[in-house]
C-alpha positions in Angstrom: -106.8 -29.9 -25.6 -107.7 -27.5 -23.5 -107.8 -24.5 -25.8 -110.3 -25.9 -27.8 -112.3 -28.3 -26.0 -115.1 -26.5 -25.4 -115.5 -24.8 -28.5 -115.4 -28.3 -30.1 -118.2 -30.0 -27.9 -120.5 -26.6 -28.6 -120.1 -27.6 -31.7 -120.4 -30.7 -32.2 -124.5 -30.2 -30.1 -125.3 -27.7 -32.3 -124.3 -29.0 -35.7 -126.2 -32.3 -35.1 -128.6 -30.6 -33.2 -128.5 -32.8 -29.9 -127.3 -33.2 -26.5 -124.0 -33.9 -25.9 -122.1 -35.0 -22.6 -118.5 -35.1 -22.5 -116.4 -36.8 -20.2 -113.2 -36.0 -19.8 -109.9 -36.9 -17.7 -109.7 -35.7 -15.0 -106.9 -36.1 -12.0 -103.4 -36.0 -12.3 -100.7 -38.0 -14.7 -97.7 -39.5 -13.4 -96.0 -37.0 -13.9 -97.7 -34.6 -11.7 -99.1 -32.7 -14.5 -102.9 -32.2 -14.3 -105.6 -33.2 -17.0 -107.4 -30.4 -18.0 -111.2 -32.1 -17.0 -113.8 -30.1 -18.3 -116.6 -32.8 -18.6 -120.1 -30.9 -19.5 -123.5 -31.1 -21.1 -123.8 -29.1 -23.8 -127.7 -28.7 -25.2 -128.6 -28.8 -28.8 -127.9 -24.8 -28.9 -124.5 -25.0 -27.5 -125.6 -23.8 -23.9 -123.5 -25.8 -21.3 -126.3 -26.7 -18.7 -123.6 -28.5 -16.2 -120.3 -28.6 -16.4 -117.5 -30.0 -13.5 -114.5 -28.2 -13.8 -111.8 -30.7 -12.7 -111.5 -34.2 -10.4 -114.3 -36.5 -10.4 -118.1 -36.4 -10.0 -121.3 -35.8 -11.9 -122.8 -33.3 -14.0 -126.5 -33.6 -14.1 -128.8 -31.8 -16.8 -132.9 -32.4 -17.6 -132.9 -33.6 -21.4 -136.0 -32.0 -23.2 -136.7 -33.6 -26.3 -139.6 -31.2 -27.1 -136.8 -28.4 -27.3 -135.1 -30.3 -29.2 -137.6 -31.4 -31.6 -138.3 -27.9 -31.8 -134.7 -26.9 -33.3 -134.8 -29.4 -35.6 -138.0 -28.7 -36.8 -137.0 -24.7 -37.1 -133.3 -25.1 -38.5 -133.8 -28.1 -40.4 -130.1 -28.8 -41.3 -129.7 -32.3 -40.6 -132.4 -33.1 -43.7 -129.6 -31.4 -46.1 -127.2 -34.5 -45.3 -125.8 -36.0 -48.1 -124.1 -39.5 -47.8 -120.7 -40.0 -50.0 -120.3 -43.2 -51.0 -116.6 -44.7 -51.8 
């Protein structure tokens, strides 16, 4: 919900070091009630580069894989995976 929305998509870039975009509702319910919106894209560091803040439209954000590349290769984290098996 809205609360915690964006601290969950921050989090989710930065723990698997990557670029996320996240859509969300956006308008209003039958109700009346409004969605909360929020869509973003959030870079592997958790910086929102874009973000539109309610209704519909685009967010728009340059991708650099070298930055990314970069991250991974200073905060290797994702190489300390382990995979549980059932």
């Amino acid at each position: 919900g809205k609360a915690h929305w964006e601290t969950l998509i921050r989090a989710r870039a930065i723990e698997n070091q990557c670029y996320v975009l996240s859509s969300a509702q956006g308008g209003y319910h039958a109700s009346g009630r409004e969605t909360h919106g929020n869509s973003m894209i959030v870079d592997p560091w958790g910086v929102i580069l874009d973000r539109l803040p309610r209704g519909s439209g685009v967010v728009i954000a340059s991708i650099n894989r070298e930055y990314q590349a970069s991250l991974r290769k200073s905060l290797p984290a994702l190489k300390h995976r382990t995979v549980f098996k059932s």
